[in-house]
C-alpha positions in Angstrom: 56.7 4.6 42.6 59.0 2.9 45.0 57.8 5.5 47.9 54.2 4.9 47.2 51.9 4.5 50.2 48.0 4.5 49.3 45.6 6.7 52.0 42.1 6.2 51.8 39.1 8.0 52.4 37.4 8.4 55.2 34.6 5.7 54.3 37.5 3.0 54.1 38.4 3.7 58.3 36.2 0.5 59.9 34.2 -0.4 57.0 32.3 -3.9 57.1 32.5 -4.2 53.2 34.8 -2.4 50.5 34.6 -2.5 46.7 37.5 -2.3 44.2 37.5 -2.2 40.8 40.7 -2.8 39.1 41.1 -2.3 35.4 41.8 -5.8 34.5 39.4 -6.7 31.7 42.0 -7.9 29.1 44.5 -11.0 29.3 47.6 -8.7 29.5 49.8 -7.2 32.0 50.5 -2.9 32.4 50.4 -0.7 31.0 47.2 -2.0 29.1 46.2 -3.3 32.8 46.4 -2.3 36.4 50.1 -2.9 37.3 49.9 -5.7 40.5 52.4 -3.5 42.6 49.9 -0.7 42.7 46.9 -2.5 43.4 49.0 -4.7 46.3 49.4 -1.5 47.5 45.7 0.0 47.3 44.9 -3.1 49.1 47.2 -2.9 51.8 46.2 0.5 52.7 42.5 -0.6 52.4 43.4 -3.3 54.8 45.3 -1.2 57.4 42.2 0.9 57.5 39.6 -1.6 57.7 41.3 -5.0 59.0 37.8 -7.0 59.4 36.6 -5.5 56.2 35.5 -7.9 53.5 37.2 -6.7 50.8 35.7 -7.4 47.0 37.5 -6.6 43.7 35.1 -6.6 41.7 35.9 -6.5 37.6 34.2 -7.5 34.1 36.7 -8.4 31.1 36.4 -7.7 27.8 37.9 -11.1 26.3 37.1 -14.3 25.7 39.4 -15.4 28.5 37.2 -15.7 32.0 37.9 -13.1 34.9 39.7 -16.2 36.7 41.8 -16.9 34.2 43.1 -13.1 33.6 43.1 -12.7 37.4 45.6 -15.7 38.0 47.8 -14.9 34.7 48.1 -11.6 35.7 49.1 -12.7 39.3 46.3 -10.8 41.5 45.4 -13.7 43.4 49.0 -13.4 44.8 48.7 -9.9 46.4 45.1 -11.4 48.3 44.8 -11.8 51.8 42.0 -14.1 53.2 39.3 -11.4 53.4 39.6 -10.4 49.8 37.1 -12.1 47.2 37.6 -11.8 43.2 33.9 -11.4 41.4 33.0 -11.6 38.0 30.8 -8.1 37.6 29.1 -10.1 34.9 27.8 -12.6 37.2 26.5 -10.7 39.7 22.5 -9.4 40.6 22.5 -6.2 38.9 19.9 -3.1 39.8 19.1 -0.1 38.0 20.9 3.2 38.7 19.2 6.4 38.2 20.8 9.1 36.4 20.9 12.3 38.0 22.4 14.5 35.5 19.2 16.7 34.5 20.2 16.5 31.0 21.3 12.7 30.0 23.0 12.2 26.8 21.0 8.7 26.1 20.5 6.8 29.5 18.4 8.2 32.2 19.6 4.9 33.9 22.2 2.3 33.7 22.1 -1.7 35.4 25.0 -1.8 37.5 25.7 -4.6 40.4 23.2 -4.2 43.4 26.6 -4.7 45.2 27.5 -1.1 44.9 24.8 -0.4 46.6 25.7 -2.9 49.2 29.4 -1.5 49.9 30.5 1.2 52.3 33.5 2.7 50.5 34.0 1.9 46.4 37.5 2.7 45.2 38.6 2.5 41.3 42.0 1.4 40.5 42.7 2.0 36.9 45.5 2.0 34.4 46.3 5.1 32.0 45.5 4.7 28.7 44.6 7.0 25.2 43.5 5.2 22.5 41.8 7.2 19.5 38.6 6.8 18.3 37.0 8.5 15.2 40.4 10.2 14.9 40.2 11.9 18.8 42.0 10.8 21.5 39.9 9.2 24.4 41.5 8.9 27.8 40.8 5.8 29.9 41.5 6.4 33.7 39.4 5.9 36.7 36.0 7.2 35.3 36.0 5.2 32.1 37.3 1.9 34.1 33.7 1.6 35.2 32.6 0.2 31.9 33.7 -3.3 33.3 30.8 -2.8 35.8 28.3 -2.8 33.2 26.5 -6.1 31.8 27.8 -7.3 28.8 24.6 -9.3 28.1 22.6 -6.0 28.1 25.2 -3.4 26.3 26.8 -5.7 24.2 26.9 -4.6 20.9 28.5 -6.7 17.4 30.9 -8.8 20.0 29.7 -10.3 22.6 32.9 -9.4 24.6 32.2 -5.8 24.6 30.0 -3.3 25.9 29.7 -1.1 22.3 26.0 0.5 23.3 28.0 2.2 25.7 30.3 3.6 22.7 27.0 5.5 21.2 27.0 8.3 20.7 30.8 8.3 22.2 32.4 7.1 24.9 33.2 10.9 26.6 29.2 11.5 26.0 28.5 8.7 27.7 30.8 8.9 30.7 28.5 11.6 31.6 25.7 9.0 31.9 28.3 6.8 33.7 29.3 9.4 35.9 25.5 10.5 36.8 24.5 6.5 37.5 27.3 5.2 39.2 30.6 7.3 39.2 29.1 9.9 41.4 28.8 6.9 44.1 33.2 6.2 44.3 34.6 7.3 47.0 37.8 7.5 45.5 40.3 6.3 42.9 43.8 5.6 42.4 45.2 5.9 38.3 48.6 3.8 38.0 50.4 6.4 35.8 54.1 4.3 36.1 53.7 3.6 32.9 51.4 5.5 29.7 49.3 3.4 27.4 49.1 4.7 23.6 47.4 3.2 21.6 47.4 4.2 17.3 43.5 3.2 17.2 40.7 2.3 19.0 41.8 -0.8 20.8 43.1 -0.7 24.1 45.0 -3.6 24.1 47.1 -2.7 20.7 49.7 -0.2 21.7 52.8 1.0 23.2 53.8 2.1 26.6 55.8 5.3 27.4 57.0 5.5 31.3 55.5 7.9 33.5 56.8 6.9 37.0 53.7 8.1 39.2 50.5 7.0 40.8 47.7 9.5 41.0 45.2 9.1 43.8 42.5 11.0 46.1 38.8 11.4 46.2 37.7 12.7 43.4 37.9 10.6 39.8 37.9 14.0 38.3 40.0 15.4 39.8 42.6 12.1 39.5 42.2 11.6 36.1 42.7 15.6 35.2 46.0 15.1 37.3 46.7 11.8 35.4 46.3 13.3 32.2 48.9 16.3 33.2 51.4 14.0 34.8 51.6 12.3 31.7 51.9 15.3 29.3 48.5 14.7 27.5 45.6 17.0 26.8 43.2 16.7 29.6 40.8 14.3 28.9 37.9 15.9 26.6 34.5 14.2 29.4 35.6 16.4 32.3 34.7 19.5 31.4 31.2 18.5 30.6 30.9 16.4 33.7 32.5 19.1 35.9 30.1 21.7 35.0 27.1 19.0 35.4 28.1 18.3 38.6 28.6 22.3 39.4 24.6 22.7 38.2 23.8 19.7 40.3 25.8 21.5 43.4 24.2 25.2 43.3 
């Protein structure tokens, strides 16, 4: 952890604009959130490769608190230099994003910010977490951290806090939808794996940590969150599969 020194990809050297999006969408600190040493350091790396860019994090809660107020309890807008902006996803002019997967599970497009289209590198910077859900485990890593881009005023479902249309069918069903829209578009992702998240039941917010001691990154937010899931000695998360062999199809 100590020795960790984020590279970036390619589309981060001399970018104009860069979005990140941290998983910070409840009022508490890691493991159910993005530990603040980790993203400091995502940043910093962003910033040595780009040091005009203008860089956004870019996030949606899932509380009743605001994103300000999560952002200054949890201390981000201590690790910011003067070209980084915090925005509130929900807030911002969002576009719909076609879904290339030739065989979508219930979306054949998601409303996402027009911001990602407006970006020349997007990273994701995500906690680990399990929770379980119907009695199977789900995996939250750098995929399913781009629920917080979504509207809550569109894919809310009983709380107005949530995104639960996104839960239907499930969650791995519709990270294929996620990854087809949007996902395909990141550039790259870091997982903070320092510490594990479990969580008994479905919320991720409810739970116990369980140290780890790494940080998984690269290009691929398949790839990272199959590594993540190794690293921390769980089952490999049960959307990648599907999603890897979509993406093969889409490939040949």
């Amino acid at each position: 952890m100590a020795d960790f020194i984020y590279t970036p990809p390619v589309t981060a050297q001399g970018a104009t604009r860069i979005l990140v999006k941290p998983n910070l969408g409840y009022p508490k600190g890691p493991p159910v959130t993005v530990g603040m040493s980790v993203l400091s350091k995502v940043l910093q790396g962003l910033r040595q490769a780009s040091p005009q860019a203008e860089i956004l994090v870019v996030e949606g809660v899932c509380s009743n608190l605001s994103l300000a107020e999560i952002a200054n309890q949890n201390g981000l807008y201590d690790i910011l230099d003067d070209g980084m902006t915090v925005l509130d996803a929900d807030t911002l002019p969002c576009v719909a994003y076609r879904n290339r997967s030739p065989q979508p599970v219930r979306y054949s497009e998601l409303w996402a910010p027009k911001l990602l289209k407006e970006v020349d590198c997007r990273i994701s910077v995500s906690a680990f977490k399990v929770t379980s859900l119907k009695e199977r485990p789900l995996v939250s890593a750098t995929l399913k951290n781009l629920y917080g881009l979504f509207p809550r005023a569109k894919y809310k479902a009983r709380s107005a806090h949530s995104r639960g249309q996104l839960h239907r069918p499930s969650v791995p069903q519709i990270l294929q939808d996620v990854y087809g829209t949007i996902g395909h578009l990141f550039d790259g992702g870091v997982a903070d794996c320092s510490q594990k998240f479990i969580s008994q039941d479905w919320r991720p917010d409810v739970g116990q940590g369980f140290a780890v001691g790494r940080v998984v990154w690269g290009n691929d937010l398949l790839a990272i969150d199959r590594q993540a899931c190794q690293l921390a000695q769980e089952p490999d998360a049960n959307y990648l599969a599907p999603i890897e062999a979509l993406r093969q199809k889409l490939e040949d």
